[in-house]
C-alpha positions as CSV (number, residue, x, y, z in Angstrom):
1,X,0.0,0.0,0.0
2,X,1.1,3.3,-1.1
3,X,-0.9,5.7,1.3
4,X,1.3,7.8,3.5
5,X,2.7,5.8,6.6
6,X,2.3,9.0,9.3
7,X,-1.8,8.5,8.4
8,X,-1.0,5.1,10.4
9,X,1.1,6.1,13.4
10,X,-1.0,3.7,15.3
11,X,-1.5,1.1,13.5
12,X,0.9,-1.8,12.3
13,X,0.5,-0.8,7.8
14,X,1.5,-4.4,7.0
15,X,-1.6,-5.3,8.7
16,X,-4.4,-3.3,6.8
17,X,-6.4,-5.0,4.0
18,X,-7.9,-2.6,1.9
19,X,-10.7,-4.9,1.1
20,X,-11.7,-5.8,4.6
21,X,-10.3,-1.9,6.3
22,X,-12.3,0.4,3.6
23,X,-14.1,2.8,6.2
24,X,-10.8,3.2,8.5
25,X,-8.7,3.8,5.2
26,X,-11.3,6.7,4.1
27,X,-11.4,8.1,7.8
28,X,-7.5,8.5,7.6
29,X,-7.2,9.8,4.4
30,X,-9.6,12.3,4.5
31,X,-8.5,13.2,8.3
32,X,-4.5,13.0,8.2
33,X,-3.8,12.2,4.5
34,X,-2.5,14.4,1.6
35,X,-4.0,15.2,-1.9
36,X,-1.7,12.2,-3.3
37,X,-3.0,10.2,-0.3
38,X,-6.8,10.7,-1.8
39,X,-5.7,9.9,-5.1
40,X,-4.1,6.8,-4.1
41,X,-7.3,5.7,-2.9
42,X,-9.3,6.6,-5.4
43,X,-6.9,4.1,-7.8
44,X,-7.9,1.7,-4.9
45,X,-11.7,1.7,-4.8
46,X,-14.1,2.5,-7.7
47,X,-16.6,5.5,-7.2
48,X,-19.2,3.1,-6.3
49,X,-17.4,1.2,-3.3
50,X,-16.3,4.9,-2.6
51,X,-19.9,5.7,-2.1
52,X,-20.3,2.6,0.0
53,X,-17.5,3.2,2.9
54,X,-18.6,7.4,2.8
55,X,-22.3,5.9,3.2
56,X,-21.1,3.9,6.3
57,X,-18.5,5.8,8.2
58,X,-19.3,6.7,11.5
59,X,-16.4,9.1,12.4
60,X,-16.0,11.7,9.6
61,X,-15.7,15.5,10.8
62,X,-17.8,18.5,8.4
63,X,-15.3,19.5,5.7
64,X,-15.0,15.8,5.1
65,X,-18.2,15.1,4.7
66,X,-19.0,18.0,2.0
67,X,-16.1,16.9,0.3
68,X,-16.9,13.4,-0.2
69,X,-20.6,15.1,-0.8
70,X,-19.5,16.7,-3.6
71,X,-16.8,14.6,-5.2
72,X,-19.1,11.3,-4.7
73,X,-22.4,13.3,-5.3
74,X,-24.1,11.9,-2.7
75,X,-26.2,13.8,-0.1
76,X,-24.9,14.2,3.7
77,X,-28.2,12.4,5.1
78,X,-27.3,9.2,3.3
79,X,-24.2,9.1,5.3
80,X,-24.2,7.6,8.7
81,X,-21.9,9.5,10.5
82,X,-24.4,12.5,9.7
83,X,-27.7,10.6,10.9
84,X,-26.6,8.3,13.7
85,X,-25.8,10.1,17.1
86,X,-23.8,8.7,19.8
87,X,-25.2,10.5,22.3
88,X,-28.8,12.2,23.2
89,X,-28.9,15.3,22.0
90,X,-30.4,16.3,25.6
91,X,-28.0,14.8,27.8
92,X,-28.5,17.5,31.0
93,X,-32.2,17.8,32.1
94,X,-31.6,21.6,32.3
């Protein structure tokens, strides 16, 4: 794998299966990674399975999210991380 190894300070590289690690690979690119790092991807996935991992990501912050939106064309309440909430929205009684 090609993608930059400081995206994966954490995590062993020789480990990762791209085929089996899809969402965590699109979460670190589009957190830590470059512009090559995103077009290294894209050479690894095809728009659709690109669509798929956006789709199910749970952890992707806002300018991700309208840039995946836009390059994918897909809208943010198809993806997960925008309509699944990890905590009440209420949590004080105040």
């Amino acid at each position: 794998m090609l993608l930059s190894k400081r995206i994966f300070w954490d995590t062993d590289i020789n480990e990762i299966d791209p085929s089996v690690h899809g969402t965590f690979l699109l979460e670190r690119v589009m957190r830590y990674g470059t512009l090559e790092d995103w077009r290294m991807l894209r050479s690894m996935y095809n728009t659709e399975e690109l669509v798929e991992l956006a789709k199910q990501s749970k952890d992707l912050d806002e300018v991700s999210v309208s840039f995946l939106c836009a390059v994918l064309d897909i809208e943010q309440n198809e993806m997960r991380c925008c309509t699944h909430n990890v905590s009440p929205k209420n949590f004080w009684n105040f």
